[in-house]
C-alpha positions in Angstrom: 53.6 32.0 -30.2 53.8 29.2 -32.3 50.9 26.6 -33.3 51.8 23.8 -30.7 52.1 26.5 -27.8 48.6 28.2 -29.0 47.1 24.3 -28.9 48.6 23.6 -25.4 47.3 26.5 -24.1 43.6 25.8 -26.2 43.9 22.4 -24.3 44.7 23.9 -20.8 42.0 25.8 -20.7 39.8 23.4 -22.0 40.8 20.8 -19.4 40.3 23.1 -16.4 36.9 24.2 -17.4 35.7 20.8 -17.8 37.3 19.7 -14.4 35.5 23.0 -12.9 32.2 21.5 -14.5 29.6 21.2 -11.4 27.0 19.6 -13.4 25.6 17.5 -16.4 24.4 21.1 -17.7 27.5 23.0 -17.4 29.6 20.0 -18.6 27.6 19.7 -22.1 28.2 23.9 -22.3 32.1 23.0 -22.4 31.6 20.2 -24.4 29.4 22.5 -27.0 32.0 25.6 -26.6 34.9 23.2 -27.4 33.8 20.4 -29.8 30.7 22.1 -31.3 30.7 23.1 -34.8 31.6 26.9 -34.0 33.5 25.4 -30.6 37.5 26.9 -30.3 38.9 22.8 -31.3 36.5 23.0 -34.4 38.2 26.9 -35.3 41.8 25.4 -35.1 40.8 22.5 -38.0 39.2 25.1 -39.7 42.9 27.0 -40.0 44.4 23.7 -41.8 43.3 25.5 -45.3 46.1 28.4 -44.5 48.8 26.8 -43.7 51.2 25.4 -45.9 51.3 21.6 -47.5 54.2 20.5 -45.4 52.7 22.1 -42.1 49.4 20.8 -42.7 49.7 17.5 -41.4 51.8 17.7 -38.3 49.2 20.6 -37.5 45.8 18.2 -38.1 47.6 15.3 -36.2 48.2 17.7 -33.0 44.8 19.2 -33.5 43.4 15.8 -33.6 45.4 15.0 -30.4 44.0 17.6 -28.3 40.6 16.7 -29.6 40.3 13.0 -28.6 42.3 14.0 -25.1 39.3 16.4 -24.4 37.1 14.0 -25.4 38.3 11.5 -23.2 38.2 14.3 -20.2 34.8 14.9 -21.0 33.2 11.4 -20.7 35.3 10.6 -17.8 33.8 13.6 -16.1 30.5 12.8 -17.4 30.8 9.5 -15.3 31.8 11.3 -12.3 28.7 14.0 -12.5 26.1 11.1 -13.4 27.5 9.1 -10.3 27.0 11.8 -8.2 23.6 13.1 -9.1 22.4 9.7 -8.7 24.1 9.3 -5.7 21.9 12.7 -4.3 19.2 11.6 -6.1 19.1 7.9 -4.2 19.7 10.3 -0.9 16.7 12.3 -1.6 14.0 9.2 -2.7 15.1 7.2 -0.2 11.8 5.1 2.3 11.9 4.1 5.6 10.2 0.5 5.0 10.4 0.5 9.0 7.1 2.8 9.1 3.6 1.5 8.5 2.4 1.3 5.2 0.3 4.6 4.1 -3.1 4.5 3.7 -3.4 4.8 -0.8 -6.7 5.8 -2.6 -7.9 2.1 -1.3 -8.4 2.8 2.1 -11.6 6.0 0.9 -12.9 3.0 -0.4 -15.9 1.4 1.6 -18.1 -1.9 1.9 -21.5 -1.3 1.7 -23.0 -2.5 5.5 -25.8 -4.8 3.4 -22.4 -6.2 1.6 -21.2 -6.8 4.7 -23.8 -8.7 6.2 -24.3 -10.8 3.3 -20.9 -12.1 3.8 -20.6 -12.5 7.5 -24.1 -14.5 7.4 -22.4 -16.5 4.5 -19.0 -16.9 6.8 -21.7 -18.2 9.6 -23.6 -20.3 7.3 -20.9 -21.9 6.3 -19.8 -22.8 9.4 -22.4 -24.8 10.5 -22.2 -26.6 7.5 -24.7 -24.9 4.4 -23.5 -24.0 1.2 -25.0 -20.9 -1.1 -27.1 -21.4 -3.6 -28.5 -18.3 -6.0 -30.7 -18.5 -8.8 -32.6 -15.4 -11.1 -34.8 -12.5 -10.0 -37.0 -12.9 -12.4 -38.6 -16.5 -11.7 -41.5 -17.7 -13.0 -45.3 -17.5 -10.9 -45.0 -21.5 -10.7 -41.5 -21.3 -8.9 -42.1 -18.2 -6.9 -45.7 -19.0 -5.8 -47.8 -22.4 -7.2 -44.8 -25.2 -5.9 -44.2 -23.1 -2.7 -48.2 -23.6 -2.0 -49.5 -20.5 -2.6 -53.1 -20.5 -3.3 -54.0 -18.0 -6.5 -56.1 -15.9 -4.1 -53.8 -15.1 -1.8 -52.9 -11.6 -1.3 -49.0 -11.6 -2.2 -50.5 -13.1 -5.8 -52.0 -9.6 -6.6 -50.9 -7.0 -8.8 -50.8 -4.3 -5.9 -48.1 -6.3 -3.6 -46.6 -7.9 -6.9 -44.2 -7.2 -10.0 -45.6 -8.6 -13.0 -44.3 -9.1 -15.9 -46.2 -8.7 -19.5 -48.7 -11.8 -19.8 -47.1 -14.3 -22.8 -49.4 -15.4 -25.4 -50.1 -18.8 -23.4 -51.0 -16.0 -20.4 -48.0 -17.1 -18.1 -46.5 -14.1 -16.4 -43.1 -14.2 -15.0 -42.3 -11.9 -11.6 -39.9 -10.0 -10.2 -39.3 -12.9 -7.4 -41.0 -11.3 -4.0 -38.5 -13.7 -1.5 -35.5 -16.1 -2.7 -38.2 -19.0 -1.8 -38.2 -19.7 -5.3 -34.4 -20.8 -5.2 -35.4 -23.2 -2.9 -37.7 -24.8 -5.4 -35.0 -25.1 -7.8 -32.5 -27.0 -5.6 -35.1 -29.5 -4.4 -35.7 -30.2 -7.9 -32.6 -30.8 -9.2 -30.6 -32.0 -6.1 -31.6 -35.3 -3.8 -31.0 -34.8 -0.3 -30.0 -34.4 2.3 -30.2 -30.8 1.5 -28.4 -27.3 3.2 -28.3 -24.7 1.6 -29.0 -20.3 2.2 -30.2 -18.3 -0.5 -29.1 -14.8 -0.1 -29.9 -11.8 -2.9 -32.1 -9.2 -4.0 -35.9 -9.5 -3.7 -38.7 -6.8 -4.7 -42.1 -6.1 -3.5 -44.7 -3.0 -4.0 -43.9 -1.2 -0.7 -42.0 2.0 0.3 -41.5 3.8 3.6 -38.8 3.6 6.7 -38.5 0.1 6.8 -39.7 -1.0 3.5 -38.4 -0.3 0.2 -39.3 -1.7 -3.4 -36.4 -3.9 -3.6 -34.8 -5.0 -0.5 -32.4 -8.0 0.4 -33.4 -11.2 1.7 -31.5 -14.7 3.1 -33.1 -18.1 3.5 -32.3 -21.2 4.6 -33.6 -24.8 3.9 -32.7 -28.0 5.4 -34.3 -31.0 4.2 -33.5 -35.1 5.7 -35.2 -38.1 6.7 -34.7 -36.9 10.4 -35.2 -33.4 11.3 -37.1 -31.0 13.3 -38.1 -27.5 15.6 -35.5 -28.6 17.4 -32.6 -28.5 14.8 -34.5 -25.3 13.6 -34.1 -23.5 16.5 -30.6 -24.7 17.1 -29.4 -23.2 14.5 -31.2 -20.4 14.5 -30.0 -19.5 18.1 -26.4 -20.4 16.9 -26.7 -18.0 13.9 -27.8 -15.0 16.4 -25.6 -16.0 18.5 -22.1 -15.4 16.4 -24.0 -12.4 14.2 -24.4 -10.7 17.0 -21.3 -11.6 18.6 -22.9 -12.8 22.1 -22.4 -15.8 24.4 -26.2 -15.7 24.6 -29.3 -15.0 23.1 -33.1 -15.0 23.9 -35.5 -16.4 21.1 -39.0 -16.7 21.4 -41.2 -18.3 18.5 -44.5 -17.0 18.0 -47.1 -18.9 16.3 -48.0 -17.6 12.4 -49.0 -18.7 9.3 -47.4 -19.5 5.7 -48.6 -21.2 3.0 -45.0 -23.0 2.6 -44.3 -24.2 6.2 -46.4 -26.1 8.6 -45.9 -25.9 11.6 -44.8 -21.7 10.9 -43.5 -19.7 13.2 -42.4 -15.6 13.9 -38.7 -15.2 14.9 -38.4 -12.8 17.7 -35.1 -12.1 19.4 -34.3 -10.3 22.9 -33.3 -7.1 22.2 -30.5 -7.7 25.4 -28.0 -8.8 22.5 -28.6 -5.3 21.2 -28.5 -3.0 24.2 -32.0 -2.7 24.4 -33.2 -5.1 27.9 -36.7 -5.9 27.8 -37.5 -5.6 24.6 -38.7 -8.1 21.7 -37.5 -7.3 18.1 -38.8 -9.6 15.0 -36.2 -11.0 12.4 -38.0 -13.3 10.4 -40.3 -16.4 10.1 -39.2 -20.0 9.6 -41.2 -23.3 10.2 -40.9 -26.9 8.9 -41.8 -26.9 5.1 -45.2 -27.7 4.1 -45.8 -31.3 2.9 -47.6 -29.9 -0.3 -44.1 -28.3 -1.2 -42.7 -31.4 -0.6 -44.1 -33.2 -3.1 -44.4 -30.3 -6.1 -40.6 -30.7 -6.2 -40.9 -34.7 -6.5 -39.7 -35.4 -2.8 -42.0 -38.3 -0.4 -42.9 -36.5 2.3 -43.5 -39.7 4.1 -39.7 -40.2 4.0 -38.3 -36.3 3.9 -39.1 -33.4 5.7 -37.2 -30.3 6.5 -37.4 -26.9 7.9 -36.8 -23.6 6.3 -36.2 -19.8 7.5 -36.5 -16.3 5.9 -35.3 -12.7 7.2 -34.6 -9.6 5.7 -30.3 -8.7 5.3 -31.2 -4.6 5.8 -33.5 -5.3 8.7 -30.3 -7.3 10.3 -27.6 -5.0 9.1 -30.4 -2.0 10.7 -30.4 -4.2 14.0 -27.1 -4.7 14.5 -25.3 -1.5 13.2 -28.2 0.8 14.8 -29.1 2.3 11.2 -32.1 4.0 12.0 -34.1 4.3 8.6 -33.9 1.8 5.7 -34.7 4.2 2.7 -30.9 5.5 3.4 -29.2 2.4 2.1 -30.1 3.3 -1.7 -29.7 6.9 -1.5 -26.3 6.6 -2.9 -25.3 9.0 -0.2 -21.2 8.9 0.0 -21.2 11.3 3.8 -23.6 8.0 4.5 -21.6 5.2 3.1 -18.2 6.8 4.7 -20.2 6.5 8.2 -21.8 3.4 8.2 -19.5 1.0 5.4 -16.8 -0.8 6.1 -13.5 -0.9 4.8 -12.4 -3.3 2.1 -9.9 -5.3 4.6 -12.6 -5.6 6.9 -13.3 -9.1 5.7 -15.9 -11.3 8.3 -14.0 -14.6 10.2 -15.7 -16.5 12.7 -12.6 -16.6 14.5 -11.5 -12.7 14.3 -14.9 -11.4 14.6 -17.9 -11.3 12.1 -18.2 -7.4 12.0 -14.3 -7.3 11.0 
């Protein structure tokens, strides 16, 4: 057999193993076992040193023939495998976009419910027109009791119902602020009415048991105006209920109290109907219209401005209306607890779609 016939054959075979290739992986093991350094193409260039001068040439050019053919065979069947592993590979990832989207790692996620009350008081709020104001928890005695008319005997200006501070060296102590009154203050002082604004955040008072804890959350309201009164104070109040609670109606009474910041002042009870429980009186805050004395600390003529102002506890409300039966549980940091009573992060409060998402 002669050196063409022997590099025919060599090419043959090489051809129909790369055609019987049925993958990337088989097709590089041809590819290696012909064109590879020890590979049977590579053998016959390594016979060019035995022949003789005038055979050498024709015999390299052939050799070199059958090489770039295979090569050629070998990337165009290279193509064709790639094409169709991508082609099972598209078949195999494909997505129905037609079904609804899976829940990710998001949806575990949950609101806490005091959270969630914060911001569907703050969707009501807003509704009827009051903006949020915020301001530090650590205020200053003046701010948080002395301009809100607070005498220095009173009880909530001891050291058991109150966290002080260090005295400075001028004997000034500052406080952990006891209710977000004190934010109040601040916006009278620096803002000229007409004046609506709520005051939501954290507050913190010595006191610990099922429906008190140490630091609690609190949101207030103040209105102040040339014209206002009970009247506008109860309005509101009724209208707040009214879309918290998500009821066409809602029984208030007011019962007579005292606070050193509001005169007339006033308890806020609700009918506990708007909660499933008939005949029953349930207490949500106190309001009143604010004292003339705080009036003018914060520069403003009570002869010419008055206003009215309201206080109740966020956890009380989110207790109320989610029927969360003990108060400690909302700082346990208990995640069987959170799962049950939080929301979920879409859940987000519209007046029109429904405060409690």
């Amino acid at each position: 057999m002669t050196e063409t016939s022997d590099l025919e054959t060599l090419e043959s075979d090489i051809l129909k193993a790369i055609d019987a290739a049925g993958d990337l992986n088989a097709l590089e093991e041809v590819r290696i076992g012909a064109l590879g350094k020890k590979g049977m193409v590579s053998k016959q260039m390594q016979r060019l040193g035995s022949l003789a001068p005038d055979e050498r040439k024709a015999f390299g050019q052939s050799v070199n023939q059958v090489k770039t053919r295979v090569t050629e065979a070998l990337e165009g069947r290279k193509a064709t495998l790639e094409e169709i592993a991508l082609e099972k590979r598209l078949a195999s990832e494909t997505a129905d976009i037609t079904l609804p989207v899976r829940p990710g790692p998001q949806a575990e996620g949950r609101i806490h419910p005091v959270s969630q009350v914060m911001d569907e008081l703050a969707e009501i709020f807003a509704d009827l027109g009051f903006s949020v104001a915020e301001g530090p928890d650590i205020e200053s005695d003046d701010y948080n009791f002395t301009k809100l008319n607070i005498p220095e005997e009173h009880p909530s200006r001891q050291d058991h119902d109150t966290f002080y501070f260090k005295p400075d060296e001028d004997g000034s102590r500052l406080v952990l602020r006891t209710h977000t009154s004190p934010v109040q203050i601040r916006t009278m002082l620096k803002q000229k009415p007409p004046i609506r604004i709520i005051a939501p955040g954290r507050v913190y008072r010595c006191d610990s048991d099922q429906t008190h804890t140490p630091m609690f959350h609190q949101i207030e309201a103040l209105v102040i105006d040339q014209e206002t009164h009970m009247g506008h104070l109860k309005w509101v109040l009724i209208e707040m209920c009214k879309a918290f609670f998500e009821v066409d109606e809602v029984k208030m009474r007011f019962r007579a109290s005292h606070f050193p910041f509001t005169e007339p002042s006033a308890e806020i009870d609700i009918g506990a109907d708007a909660i499933g429980k008939p005949g029953e009186w349930l207490e949500i805050g106190g309001c009143g219209m604010v004292h003339p004395n705080v009036l003018r600390n914060c520069g403003l003529d009570p002869d010419v401005y008055q206003g009215f102002a309201f206080g109740m506890g966020i956890d009380r409300m989110a207790m109320l209306k989610y029927g969360i039966p003990d108060l400690r549980a909302f700082f346990g940091a208990d995640l069987r607890w959170l799962k049950h009573y939080g929301f979920s992060v879409l859940d987000k409060p519209t007046i029109s779609g429904g405060s409690s998402g």
